[in-house]
Backbone bond lengths (Angstrom), bond angles and torsions (degrees), N, CA, C in turn:
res aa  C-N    CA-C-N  psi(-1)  N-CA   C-N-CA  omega(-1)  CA-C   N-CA-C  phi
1 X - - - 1.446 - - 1.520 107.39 -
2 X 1.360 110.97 122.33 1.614 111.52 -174.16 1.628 99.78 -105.92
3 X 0.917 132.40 -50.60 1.436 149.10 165.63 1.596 133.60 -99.74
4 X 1.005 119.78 164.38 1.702 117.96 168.46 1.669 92.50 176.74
5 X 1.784 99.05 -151.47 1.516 84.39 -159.62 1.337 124.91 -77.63
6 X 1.436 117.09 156.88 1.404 125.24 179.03 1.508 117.07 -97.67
7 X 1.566 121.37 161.55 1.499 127.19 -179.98 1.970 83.99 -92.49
8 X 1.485 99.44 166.95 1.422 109.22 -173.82 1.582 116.81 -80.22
9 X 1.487 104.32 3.58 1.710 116.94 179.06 1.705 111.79 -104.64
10 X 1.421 122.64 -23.00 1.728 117.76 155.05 1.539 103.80 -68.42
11 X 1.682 113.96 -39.85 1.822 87.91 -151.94 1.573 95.07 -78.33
12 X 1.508 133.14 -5.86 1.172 133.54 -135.93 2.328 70.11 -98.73
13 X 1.771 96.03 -40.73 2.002 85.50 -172.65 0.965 113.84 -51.47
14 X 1.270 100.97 -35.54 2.070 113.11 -155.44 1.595 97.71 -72.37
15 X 1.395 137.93 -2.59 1.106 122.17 -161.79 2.116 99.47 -90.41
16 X 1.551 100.81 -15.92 1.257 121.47 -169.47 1.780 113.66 -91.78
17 X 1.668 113.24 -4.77 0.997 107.79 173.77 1.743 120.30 -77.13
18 X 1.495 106.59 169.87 1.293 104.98 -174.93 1.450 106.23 -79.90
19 X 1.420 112.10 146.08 1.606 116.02 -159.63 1.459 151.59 53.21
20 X 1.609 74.98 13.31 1.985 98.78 164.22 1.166 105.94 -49.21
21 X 1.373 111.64 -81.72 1.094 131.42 -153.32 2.055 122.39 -19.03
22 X 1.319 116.45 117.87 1.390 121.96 -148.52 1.196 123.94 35.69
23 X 1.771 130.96 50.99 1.218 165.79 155.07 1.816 103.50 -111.30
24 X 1.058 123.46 -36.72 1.473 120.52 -168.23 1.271 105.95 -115.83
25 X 1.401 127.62 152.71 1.096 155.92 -179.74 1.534 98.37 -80.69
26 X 1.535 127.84 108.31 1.400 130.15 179.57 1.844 105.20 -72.89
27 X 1.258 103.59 -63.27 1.438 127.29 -173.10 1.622 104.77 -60.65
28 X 1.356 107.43 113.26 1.713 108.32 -179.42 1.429 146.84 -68.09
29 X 1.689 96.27 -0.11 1.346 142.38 -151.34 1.276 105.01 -141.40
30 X 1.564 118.77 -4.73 1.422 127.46 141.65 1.510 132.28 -100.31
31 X 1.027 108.93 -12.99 1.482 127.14 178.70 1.409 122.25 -46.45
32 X 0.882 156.95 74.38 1.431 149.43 -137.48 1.496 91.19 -87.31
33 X 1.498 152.54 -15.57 0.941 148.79 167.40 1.615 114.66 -72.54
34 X 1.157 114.44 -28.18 1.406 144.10 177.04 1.652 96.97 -71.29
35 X 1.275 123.77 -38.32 1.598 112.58 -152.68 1.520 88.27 -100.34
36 X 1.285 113.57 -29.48 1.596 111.95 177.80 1.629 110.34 99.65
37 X 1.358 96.88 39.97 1.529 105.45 -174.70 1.564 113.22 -138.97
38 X 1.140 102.30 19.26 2.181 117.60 169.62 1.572 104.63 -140.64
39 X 1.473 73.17 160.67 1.790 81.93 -175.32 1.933 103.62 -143.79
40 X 0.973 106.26 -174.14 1.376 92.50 -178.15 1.809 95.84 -168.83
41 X 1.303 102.63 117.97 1.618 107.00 -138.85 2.120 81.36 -145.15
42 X 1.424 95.71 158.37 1.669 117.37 -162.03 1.907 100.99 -136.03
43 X 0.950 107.90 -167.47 1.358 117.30 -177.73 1.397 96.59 -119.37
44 X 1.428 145.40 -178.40 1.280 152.82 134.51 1.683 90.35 -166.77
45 X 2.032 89.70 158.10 1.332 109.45 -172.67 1.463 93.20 -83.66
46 X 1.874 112.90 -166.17 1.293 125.76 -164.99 1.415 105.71 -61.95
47 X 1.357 129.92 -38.41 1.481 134.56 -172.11 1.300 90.72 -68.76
48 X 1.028 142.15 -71.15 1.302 124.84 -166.77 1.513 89.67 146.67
49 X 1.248 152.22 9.54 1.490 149.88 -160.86 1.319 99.97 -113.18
50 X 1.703 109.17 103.63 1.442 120.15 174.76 1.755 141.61 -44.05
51 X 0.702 123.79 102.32 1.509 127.23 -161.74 1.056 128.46 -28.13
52 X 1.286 152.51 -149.08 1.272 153.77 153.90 1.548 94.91 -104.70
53 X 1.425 121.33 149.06 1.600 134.06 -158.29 1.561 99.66 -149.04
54 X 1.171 132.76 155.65 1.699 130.29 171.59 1.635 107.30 -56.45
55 X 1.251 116.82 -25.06 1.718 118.10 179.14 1.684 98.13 -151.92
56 X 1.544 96.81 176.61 1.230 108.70 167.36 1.427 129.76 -70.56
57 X 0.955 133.23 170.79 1.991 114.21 178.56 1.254 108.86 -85.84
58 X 1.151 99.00 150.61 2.279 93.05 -171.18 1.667 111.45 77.93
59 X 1.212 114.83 -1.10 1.822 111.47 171.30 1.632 101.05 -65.82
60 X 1.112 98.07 132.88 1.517 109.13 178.52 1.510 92.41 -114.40
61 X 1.272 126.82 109.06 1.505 130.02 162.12 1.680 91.49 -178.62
62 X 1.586 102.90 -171.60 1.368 128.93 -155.06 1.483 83.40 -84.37
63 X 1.081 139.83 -50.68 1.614 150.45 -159.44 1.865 110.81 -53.48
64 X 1.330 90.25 -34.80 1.814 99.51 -174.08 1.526 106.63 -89.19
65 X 1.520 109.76 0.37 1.441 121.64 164.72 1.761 122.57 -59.04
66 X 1.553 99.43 166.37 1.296 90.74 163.90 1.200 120.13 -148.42
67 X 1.555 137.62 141.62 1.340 100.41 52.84 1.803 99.24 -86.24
68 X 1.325 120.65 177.59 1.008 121.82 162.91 1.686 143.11 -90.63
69 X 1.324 94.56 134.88 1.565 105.66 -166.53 1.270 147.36 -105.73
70 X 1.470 93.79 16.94 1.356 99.99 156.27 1.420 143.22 -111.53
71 X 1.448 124.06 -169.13 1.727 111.65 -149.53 1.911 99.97 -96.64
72 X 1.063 119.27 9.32 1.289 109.51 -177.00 1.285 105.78 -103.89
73 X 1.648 104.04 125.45 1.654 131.75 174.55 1.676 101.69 -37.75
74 X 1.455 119.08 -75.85 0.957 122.81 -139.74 1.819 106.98 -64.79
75 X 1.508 109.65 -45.67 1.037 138.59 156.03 1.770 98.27 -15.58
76 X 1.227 96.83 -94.43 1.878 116.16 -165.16 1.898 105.86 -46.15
77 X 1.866 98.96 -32.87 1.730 90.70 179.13 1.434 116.01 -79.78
78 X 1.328 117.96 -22.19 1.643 114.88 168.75 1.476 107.36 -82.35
79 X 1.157 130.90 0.81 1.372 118.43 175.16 1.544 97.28 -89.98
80 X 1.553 110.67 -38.90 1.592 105.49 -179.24 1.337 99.46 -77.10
81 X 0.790 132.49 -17.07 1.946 109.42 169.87 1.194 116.30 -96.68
82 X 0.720 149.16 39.18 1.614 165.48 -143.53 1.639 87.71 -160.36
83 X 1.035 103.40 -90.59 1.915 115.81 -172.18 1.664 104.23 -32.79
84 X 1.366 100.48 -46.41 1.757 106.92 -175.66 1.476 115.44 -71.15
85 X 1.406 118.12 -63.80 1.528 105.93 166.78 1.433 133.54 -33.42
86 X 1.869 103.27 -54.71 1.467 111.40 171.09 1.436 121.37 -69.20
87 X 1.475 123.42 -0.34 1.413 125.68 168.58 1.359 108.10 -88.65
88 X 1.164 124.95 -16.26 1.270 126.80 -163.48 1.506 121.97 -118.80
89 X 1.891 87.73 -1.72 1.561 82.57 169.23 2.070 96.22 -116.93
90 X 1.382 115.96 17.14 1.337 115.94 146.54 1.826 80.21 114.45
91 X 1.178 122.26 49.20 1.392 109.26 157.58 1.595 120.41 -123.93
92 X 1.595 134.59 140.35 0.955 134.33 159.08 1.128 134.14 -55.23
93 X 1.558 154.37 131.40 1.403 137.00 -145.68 1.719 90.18 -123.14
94 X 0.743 128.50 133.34 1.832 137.28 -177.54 1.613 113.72 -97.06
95 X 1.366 103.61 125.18 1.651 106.84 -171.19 1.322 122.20 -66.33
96 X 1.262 130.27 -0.74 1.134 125.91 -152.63 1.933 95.12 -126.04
97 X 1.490 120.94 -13.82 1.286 112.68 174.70 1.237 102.31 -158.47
98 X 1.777 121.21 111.07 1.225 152.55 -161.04 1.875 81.46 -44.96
99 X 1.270 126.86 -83.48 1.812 123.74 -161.38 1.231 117.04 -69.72
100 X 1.497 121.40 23.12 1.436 97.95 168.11 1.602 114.25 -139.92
101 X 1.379 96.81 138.31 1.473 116.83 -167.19 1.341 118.85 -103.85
102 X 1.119 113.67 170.76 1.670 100.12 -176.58 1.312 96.18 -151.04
103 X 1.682 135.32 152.03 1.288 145.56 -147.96 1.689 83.04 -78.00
104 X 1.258 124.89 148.08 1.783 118.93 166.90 1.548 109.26 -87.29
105 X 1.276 123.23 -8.18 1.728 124.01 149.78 1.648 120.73 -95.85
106 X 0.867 103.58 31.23 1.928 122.50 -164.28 1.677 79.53 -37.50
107 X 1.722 122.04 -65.68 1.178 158.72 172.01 1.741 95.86 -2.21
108 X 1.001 97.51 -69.79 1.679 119.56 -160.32 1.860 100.16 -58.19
109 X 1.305 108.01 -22.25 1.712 109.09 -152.17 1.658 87.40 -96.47
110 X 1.481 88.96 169.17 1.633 95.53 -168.86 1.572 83.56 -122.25
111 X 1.707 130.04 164.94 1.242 128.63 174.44 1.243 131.82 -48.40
112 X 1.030 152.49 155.56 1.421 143.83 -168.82 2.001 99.12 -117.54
113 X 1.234 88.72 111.13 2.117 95.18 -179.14 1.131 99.10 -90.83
114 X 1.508 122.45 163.44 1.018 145.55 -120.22 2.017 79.13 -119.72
115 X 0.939 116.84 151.45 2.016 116.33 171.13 1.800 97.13 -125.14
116 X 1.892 97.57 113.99 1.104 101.77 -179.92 1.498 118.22 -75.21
């Protein structure tokens, strides 16, 4: 798990990183990371040492897209098992960044507030 939900003062930073820009959710009340209904999740072996992935997590470019396009086997079969588990345990997979998923009733959920 690399991500999940955010308070409305990270997603509000992240909007300021380099290569956000139409990567981030502007509107805070659109954020599906914000509502507590995406996640953004990787592979790693038994130790816990994260796999090799088509990009790094947080790459903002065409490359962290999908489907994926490059020539390495091993690469493309952990992206398909990744995609398959999280389809099958009811998540949507988003074209624009290989690890992040979103609940497939995102719809149904109401925001998730913060407990002071």
């Amino acid at each position: 798990m690399l991500d999940g939900w955010r308070p409305p003062e990270v997603q509000a930073a992240l909007l300021t990183a380099p290569g956000a820009a139409g990567f981030v959710e502007a509107l805070p009340d659109r954020a599906l990371h914000g509502r507590g209904v995406a996640v953004d999740v990787t592979l790693a072996d038994r130790s816990g040492r994260v796999l090799p992935m088509p990009t790094p997590f947080d790459h903002f470019g065409p490359e962290a897209g999908l489907p994926y396009r490059g020539t390495d086997p091993g690469i493309r079969w952990r992206l398909g098992l990744l995609q398959k588990a999280m389809g099958r345990a009811g998540f949507l997979a988003c074209r624009t960044e290989w690890w992040h998923f979103v609940d497939g009733r995102w719809d149904k959920h109401g925001a998730v507030a913060p407990r002071e």
